[in-house]
C-alpha positions as CSV (number, residue, x, y, z in Angstrom):
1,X,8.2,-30.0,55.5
2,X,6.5,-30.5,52.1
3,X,7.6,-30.0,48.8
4,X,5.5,-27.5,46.3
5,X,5.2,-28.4,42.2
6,X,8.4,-26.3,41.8
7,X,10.4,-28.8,43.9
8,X,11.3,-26.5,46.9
9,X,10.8,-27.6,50.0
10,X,8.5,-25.3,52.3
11,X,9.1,-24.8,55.7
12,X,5.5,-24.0,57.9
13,X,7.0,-21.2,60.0
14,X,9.2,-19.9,57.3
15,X,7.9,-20.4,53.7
16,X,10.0,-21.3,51.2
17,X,13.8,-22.5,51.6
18,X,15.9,-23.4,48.8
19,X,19.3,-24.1,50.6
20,X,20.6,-23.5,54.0
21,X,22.6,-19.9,54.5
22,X,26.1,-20.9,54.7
23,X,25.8,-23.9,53.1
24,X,27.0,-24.9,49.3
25,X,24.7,-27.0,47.0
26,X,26.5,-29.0,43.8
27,X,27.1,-27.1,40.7
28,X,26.8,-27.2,37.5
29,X,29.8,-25.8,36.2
30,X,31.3,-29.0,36.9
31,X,33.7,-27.3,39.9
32,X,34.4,-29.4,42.9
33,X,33.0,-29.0,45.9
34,X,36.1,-28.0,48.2
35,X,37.3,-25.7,45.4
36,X,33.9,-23.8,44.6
37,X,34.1,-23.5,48.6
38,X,37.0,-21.7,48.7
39,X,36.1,-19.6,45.4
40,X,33.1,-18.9,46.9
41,X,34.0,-17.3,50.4
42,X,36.5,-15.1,48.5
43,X,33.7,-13.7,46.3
44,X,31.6,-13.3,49.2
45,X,33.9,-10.7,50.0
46,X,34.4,-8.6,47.4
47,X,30.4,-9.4,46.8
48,X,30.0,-7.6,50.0
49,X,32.5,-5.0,49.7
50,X,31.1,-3.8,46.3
51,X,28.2,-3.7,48.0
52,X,29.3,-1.0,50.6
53,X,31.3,0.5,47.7
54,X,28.1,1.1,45.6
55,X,26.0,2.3,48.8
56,X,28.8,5.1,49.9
57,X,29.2,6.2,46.0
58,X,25.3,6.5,45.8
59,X,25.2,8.1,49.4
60,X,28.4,10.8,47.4
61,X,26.1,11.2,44.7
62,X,23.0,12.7,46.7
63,X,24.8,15.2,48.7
64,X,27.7,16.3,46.1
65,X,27.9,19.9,46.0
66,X,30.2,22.8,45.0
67,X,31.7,24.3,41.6
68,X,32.0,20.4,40.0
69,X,28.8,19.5,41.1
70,X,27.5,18.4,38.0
71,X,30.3,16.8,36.5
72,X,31.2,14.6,40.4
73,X,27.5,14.1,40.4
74,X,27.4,12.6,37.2
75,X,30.5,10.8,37.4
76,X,29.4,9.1,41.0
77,X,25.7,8.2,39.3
78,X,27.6,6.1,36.6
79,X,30.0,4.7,39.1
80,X,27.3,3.4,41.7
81,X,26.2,1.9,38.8
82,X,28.8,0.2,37.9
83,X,29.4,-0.9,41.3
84,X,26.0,-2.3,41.5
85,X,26.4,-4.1,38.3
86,X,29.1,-5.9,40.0
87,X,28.1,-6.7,42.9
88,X,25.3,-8.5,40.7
89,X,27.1,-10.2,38.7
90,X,29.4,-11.4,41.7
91,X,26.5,-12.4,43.8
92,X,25.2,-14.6,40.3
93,X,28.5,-16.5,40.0
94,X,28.1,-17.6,44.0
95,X,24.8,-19.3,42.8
96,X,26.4,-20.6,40.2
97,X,28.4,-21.9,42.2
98,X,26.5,-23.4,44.3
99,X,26.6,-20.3,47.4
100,X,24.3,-17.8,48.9
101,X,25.9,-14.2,48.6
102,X,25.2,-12.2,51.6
103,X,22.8,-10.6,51.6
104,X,21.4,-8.6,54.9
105,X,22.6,-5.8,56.5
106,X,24.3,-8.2,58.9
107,X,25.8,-10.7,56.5
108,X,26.9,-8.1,54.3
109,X,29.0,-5.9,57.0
110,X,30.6,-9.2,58.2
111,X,32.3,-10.4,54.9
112,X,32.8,-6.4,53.8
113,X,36.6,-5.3,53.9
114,X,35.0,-1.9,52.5
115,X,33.5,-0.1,55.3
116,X,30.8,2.5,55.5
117,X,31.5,6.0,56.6
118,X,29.4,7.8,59.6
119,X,26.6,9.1,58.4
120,X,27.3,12.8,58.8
121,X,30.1,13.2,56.5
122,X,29.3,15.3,53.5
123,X,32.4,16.6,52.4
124,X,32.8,16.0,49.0
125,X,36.7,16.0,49.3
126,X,36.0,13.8,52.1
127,X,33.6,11.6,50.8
128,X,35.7,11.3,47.4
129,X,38.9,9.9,49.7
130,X,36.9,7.7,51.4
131,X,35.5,6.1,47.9
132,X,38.9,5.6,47.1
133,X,40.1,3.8,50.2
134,X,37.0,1.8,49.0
135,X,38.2,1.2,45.4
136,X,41.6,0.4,46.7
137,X,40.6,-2.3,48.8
138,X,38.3,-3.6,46.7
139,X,41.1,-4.2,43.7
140,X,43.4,-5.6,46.1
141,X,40.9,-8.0,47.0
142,X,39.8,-8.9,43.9
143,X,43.7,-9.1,42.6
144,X,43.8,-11.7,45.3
145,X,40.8,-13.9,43.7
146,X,41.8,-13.8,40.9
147,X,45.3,-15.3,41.7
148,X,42.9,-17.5,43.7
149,X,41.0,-18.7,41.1
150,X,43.3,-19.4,38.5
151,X,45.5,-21.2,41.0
152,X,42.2,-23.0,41.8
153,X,41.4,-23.8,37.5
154,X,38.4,-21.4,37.9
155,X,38.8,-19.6,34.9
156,X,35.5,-18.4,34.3
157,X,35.4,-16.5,37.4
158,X,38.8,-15.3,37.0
159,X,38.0,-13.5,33.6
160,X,35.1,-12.4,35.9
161,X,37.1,-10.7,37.9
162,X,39.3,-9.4,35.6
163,X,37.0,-7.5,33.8
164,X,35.4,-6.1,36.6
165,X,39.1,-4.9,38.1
166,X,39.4,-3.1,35.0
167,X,36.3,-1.3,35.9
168,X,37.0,-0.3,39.3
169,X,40.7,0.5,38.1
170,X,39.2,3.2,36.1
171,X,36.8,4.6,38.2
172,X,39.7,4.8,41.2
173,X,41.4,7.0,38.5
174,X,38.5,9.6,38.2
175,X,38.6,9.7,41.6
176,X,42.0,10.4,42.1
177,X,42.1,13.5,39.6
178,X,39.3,14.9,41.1
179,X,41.2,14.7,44.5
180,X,43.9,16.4,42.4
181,X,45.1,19.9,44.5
182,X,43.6,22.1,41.8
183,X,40.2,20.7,41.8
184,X,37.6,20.7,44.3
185,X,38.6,23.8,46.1
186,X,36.9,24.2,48.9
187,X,35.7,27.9,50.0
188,X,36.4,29.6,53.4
């Protein structure tokens, strides 16, 4: 191993390697080790789940159809947008931490407690349900982190959390009316 101008060390077979996967570095927020552990394998979590969460509202998006289609569609493009904005900013705050988010395919289905649908569903009554399983896992978990956090003195990924609940809160209440029994109707 030899280390470049930058400082990283470079692996021959591999290139460059800032930190081992599964691994913490120290932090500069100042956060102990054992504690920005903990913090970070819940945000892992929800990291990963908004990750599915943003993939299945995008996946919604493309193949909405039917008398709402415009207004679903354009609800769904600002929601996978907002879901990709937080999984962002979640993956960020594991680095500042001191953590690697997931971030394969493989990694990211392991730490995901939001799940991905089969690949032939295109309902869009369906599909919407589905999203909000997704949202109401998601805020439970998050709910849970931030209890975590705070009990922990992590305050700055509390608020974090907090505001991004808010988010997801409010798109899980589109959702829900357009699930409503008068919307959506499907044709026969």
């Amino acid at each position: 191993m030899t280390e470049n101008q930058l400082g990283l060390v470079r692996e021959p077979e591999t290139g460059v390697r800032r930190q081992e996967w599964e691994t913490l570095d120290e932090n500069d927020l100042r956060i102990d080790s054992a504690v920005a552990e903990e913090i970070v394998d819940a945000l892992s979590t929800d990291h990963a789940s908004s990750f599915n969460l943003f993939y299945l509202l995008r996946k919604h998006y493309w193949t909405a159809e039917g008398a709402e289609f415009h207004d679903v569609a354009e609800f769904l493009r600002d929601a996978y947008k907002r879901a990709r904005d937080i999984n962002d900013d979640l993956a960020v705050r594991i680095v500042e931490l001191g953590g690697i988010p997931p971030n394969t395919p493989p990694t990211i289905q392991e730490h995901a407690e939001v799940h991905l649908e089969a690949e032939n569903i295109y309902d869009l009554r369906a599909s919407l349900s589905g999203d909000l399983d997704g949202y109401a896992t998601l805020v439970a978990s998050m709910r849970e982190h931030v209890a975590l956090a705070e009990e922990m003195g992590d305050s700055g990924t509390a608020e974090r959390l907090r505001d991004h609940l808010t988010t997801l809160e409010v798109d899980a209440h589109r959702v829900e009316q357009f699930l409503e029994d008068d919307t959506l109707v499907g044709s026969d």
